[in-house]
N, C-alpha and C positions, 0 to 999 in steps of 0.2 A: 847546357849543350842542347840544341837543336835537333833539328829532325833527322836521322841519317842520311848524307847525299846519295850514296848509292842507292836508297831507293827515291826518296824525296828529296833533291836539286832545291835551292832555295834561290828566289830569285833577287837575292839583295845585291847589295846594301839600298834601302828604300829613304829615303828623306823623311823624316819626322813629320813634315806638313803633309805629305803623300798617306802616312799613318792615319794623321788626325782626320781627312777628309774622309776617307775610307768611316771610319767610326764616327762619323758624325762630330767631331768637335773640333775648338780653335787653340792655337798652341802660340804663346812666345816666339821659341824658338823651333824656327822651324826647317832647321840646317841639319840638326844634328844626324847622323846615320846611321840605320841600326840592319843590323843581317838577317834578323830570323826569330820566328818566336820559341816559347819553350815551356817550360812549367816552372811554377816560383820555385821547386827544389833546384830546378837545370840549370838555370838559365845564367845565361853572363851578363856582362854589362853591357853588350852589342844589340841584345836580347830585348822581346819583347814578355811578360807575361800575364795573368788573368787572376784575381781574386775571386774563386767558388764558393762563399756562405761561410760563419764564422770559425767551422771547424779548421778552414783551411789560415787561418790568424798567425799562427804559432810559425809557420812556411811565410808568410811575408812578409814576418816582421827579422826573419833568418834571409831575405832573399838577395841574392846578387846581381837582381834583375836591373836593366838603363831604366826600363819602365814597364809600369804594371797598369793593366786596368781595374780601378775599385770603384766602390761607390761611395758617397760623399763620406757616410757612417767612417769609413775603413782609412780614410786619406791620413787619416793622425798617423794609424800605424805601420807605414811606408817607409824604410828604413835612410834615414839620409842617404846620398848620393842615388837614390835612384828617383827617377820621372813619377808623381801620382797623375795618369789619364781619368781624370772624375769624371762618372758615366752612370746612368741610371740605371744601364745593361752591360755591366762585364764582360760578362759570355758572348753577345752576341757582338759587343765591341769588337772581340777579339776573333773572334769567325769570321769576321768583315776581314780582318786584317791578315788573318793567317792563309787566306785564300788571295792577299796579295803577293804574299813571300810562295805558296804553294799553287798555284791555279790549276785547273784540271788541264790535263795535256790534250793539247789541239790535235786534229787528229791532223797523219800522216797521208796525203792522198795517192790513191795510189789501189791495185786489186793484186792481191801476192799472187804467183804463177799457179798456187795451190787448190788457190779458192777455183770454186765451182759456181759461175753466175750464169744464170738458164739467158737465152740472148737476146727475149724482151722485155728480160728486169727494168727496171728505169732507177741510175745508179745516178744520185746529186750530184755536184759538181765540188770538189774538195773532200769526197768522203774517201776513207779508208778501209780496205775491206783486209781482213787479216789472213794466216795461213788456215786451209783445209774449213774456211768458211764457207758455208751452201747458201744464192739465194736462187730460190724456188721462180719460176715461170709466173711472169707479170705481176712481180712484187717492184713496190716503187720505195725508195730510200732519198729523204730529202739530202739538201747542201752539207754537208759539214759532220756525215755521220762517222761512228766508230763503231766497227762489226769486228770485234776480236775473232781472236783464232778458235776453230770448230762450231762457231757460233753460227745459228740458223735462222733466215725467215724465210718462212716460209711461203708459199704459192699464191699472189695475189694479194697478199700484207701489201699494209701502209705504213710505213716509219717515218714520223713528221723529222725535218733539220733540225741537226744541233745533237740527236741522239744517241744512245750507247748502247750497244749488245757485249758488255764482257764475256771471257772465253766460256763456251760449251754453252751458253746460254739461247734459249731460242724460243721463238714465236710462230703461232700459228695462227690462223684464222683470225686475224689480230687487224683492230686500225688502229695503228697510236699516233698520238700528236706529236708536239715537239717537245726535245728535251726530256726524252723518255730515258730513263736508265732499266737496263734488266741488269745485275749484278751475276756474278759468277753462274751457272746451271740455274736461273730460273727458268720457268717455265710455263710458258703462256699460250692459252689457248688449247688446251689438254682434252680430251673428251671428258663431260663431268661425269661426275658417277650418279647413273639414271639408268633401272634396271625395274623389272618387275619379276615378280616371284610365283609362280607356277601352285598352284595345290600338290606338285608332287616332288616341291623346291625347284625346279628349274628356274636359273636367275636367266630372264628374257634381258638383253641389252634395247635400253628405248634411245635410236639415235639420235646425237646431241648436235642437232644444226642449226647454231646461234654462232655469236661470232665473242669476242672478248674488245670493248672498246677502252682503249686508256687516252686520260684528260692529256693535257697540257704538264709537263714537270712531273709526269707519275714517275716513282721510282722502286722497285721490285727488288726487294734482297734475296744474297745466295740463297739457291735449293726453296725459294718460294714457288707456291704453286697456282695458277690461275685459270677456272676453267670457262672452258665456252658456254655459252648459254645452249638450255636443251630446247629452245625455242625461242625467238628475242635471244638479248643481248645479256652477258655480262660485265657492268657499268665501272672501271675505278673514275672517280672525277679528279679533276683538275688537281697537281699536287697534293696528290696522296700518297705517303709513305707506306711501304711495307717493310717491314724488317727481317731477318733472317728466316725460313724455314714456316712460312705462316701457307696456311690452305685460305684461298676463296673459292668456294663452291658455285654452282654453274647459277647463273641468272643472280650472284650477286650484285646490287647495286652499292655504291658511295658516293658520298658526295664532295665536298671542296674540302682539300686540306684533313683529310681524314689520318689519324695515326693510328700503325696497326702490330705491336709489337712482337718479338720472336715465339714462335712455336702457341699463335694463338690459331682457330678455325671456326669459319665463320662457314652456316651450311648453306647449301641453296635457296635462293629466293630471298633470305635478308636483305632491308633494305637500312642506311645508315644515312644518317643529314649529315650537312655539311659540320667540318674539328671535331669530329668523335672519335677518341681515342679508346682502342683494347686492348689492354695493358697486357703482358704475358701468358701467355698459358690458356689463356682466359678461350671459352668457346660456348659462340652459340648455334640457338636451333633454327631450322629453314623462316623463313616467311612469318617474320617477327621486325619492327621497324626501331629503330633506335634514333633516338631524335636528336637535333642539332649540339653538339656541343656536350651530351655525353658524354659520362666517362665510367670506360669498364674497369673492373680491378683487377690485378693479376691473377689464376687461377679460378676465376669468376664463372658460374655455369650459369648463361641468359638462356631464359625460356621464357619469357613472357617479353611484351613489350619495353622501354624505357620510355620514359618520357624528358624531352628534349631539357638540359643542363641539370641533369643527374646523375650523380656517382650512384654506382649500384658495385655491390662486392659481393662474395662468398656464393655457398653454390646449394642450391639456386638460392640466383641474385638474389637480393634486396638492397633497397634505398642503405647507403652505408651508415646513416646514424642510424635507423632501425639494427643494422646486424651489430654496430657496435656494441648498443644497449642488451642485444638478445645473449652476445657472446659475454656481457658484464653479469648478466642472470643466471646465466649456465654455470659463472662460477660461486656465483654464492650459492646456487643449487650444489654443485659440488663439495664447496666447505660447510654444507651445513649436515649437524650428527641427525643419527635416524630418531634421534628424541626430540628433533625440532629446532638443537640451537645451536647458532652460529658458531664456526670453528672447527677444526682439525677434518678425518676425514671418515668417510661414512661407512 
């Protein structure tokens, strides 16, 4: 079975050869018609689904799928009657394809009676603005935007075309490019936190008037948080992902294609090169540079530099074979008796 209609409409029945282009490949036949993708436990014979690494074997060799995406390895174990799509990328065969049956919904044009638009906003031409949406005095919103309900930009923002502000979600002091996504309540362009401390504790606020610039394709998940720079800018570049519930502190920089997973923080003044991924949880400290292509580990505390196409793990970091070896020592330290020798416990 498919994706529920009532929230996800599927747009089939698509042509097989309409399938193939999409995924990069060439098919026989290219008549046959399929509805909808699914998962190799779901799916029917109408169905399209995807082979994920070999754990998932057991599931496609049971599957009732028309056709599956695998990779050459996997095509043996394709259960007769259904389609083997041989592919050297599954997964993303099938994200090609499943955004044919799903496509993001075009926006409605149109400004609901609710919303609230200052009246030298400058509003695209096909965009849709939702209920009890606010845009703020001499904000510009390209061609084709979608400003959901209660959603905000704010006063003099730029939203490049093609963009998305899901509900409650809102921008400030913000330029973004095109095909920005803010996802449910994020939050861009916040005052960062920049304060100084008095000899008698009084936290002085030092005000933060920098602005938050986002690349091309930036995309911001729920309850993330972004803030302005406290002087200069804070940089996301071009097609960088954020994930659910992640902080960037003020005057952060990134660069191209950067990933940044849920509930990690990154502090002020870090600066990241271009595919540097930080994996969960993971947090670093201000005005430390992580170099291209990078990679944090989940729960990971960065304090020092990385240097560019380096896993670093554990807290504080280190290079991940070093923490591996250090964490394989800690335990023969641990199995070893207080008389010296190896075994049991001390």
């Amino acid at each position: 079975m498919g994706a529920d209609p009532r929230f996800f409409p599927a747009q089939g029945p698509i042509a097989l050869s309409a399938i193939a282009m999409a995924a990069g490949l060439s098919v026989d036949d290219g008549e046959r018609l399929f509805t909808d993708v699914a998962s190799l436990a779901e799916a029917g014979p109408t169905e399209i689904a995807f082979l994920e690494g070999r754990r998932m074997l057991p599931a496609l060799r049971e599957t009732r799928a028309g056709a599956v995406f695998v990779s050459a390895a996997a095509a043996k174990d394709v259960p007769a009657g259904c389609l083997a799509l041989v592919t050297e990328t599954p997964q993303l065969a099938y994200a090609r394809v499943a955004a044919l049956f799903h496509p993001s919904p075009a926006p409605v044009p149109g400004i609901h009676p609710t919303a609230v638009v200052a009246p030298d906003a400058r509003i695209g031409e096909g965009t849709e603005i939702g209920p009890h949406a606010v845009i703020g005095a001499g904000a510009e919103i390209g061609a084709g935007c979608i400003i959901g309900p209660q959603a905000i930009v704010g006063a003099g923002c730029v939203l490049g075309p093609g963009s998305v502000l899901r509900a409650q979600a809102s921008m400030e002091h913000c330029i973004a490019g095109a095909r920005v996504v803010l996802a449910q309540g994020a939050r861009v362009g916040n005052e960062g936190f920049g304060f100084i401390t008095t000899s008698t504790g009084e936290h002085v606020t030092v005000p933060q008037v920098g602005r938050v610039i986002l690349g091309d394709g930036v995309e911001i998940g729920a309850n993330s948080c972004v803030d302005r720079g406290a002087g200069g800018d804070t940089v996301l570049g071009p097609g960088t992902r954020l994930d659910n519930l992640v902080q960037i502190g003020h005057n952060v920089k990134t660069g191209r294609g950067c990933v940044i997973v849920a509930q990690a923080g990154i502090a002020g003044s870090a600066e990241l090169g271009d595919f540097v991924v930080i994996a969960a949880q993971a947090g670093l400290v201000g005005h430390i540079t992580i170099g291209d292509k990078a990679r944090v580990g989940a729960q990971a505390g960065v304090m020092n530099d990385v240097p560019a196409a380096t896993d670093v793990v554990g807290s504080p970091a280190w290079p991940a074979r070093e923490t591996l070896r250090a964490f394989a020592k800690l335990r023969q330290l641990a199995a070893t008796k207080r008389d010296g020798t190896s075994g049991g416990t001390p």
